[in-house]
Residue, then its C-alpha position, 0 to 999 in steps of 0.5 A: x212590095x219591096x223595101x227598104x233596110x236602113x241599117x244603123x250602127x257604130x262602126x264594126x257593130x254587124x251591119x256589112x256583115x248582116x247585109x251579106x248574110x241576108x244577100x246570100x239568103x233573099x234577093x237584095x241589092x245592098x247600097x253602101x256609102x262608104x263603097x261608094x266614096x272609097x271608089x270614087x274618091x282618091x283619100x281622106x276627104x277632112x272637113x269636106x266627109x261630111x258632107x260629101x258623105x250626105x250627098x253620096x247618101x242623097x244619090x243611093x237614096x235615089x237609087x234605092x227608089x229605083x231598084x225598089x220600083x223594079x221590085x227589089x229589096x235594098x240594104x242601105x248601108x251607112x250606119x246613120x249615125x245620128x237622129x237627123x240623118x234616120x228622119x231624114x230616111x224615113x220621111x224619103x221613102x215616106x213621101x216616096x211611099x217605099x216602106x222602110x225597115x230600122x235595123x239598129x245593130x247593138x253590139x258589146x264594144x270589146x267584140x267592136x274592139x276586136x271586129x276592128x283590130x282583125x280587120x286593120x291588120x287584114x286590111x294594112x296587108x290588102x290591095x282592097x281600100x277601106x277605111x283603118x280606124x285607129x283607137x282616135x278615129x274610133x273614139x272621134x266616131x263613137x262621140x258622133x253615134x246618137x244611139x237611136x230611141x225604141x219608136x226609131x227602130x223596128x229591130x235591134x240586132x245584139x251581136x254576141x260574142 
């Protein structure tokens, strides 16, 4: 039967890249929130993030659903950064009875720290839209992360240098 990934992690933690790794090996379809809002949406979206970021969520759990009717692995890409957010996935697809799999992606800050500045400066040179994040943003986004506890994840990922 197929399932569900819901990969969790601070920004730049291996999560985009895991899912790519995975997708060329096993047949998936990988959901990304933060894909999703770059192409619909035109900038920076302020106080309105949050919860536009909650509904984007909300659609690519329904279509998650759909795609795991049709018998097909789907990575959800969005970090899950806090408690409420991993409970509200799981009870989801619990209700949906879809099996869901908690990767937490748990990697040293100064590899982070340089994951981010590569690509920053790959990205102010390149057409692709993509969230920068700046030493602020980083550090306004680590406060939010609440890293999950051992009975909320299935895997932990240590990304090494």
């Amino acid at each position: 039967m197929a399932k569900v990934y819901m990969l969790v992690g601070k920004i730049a933690s291996g999560k985009t890249t895991w899912a790519m790794e995975r997708k060329a090996i096993v047949p998936l379809v990988l959901l990304s929130c933060d894909d999703l809002m770059l192409d619909v949406f035109a900038g920076c979206l302020g106080d309105k993030h949050g919860e536009t970021e909650r509904r984007c969520l909300n659609f690519l759990f329904g279509q998650a659903v759909q795609l795991v009717e049709m018998g097909l692995d789907v990575v959800l890409d969005s970090g899950f950064w806090t408690k409420k957010s991993r409970a509200m996935a799981r009870v989801y697809f619990s209700e949906k009875q879809i099996e869901i799999k908690t990767y937490y992606f748990k990697t040293p800050e100064d590899v982070r720290i340089e994951r981010l500045q590569e690509r920053n400066a790959r990205l102010a040179h390149s057409p692709k839209r993509e969230f920068i994040v700046d030493a602020a943003l980083l550090a306004k986004l680590d406060k939010k992360f609440e890293e999950p506890l051992s009975n909320e994840v299935d895997f932990i990922v240590g990304m090494e240098k």
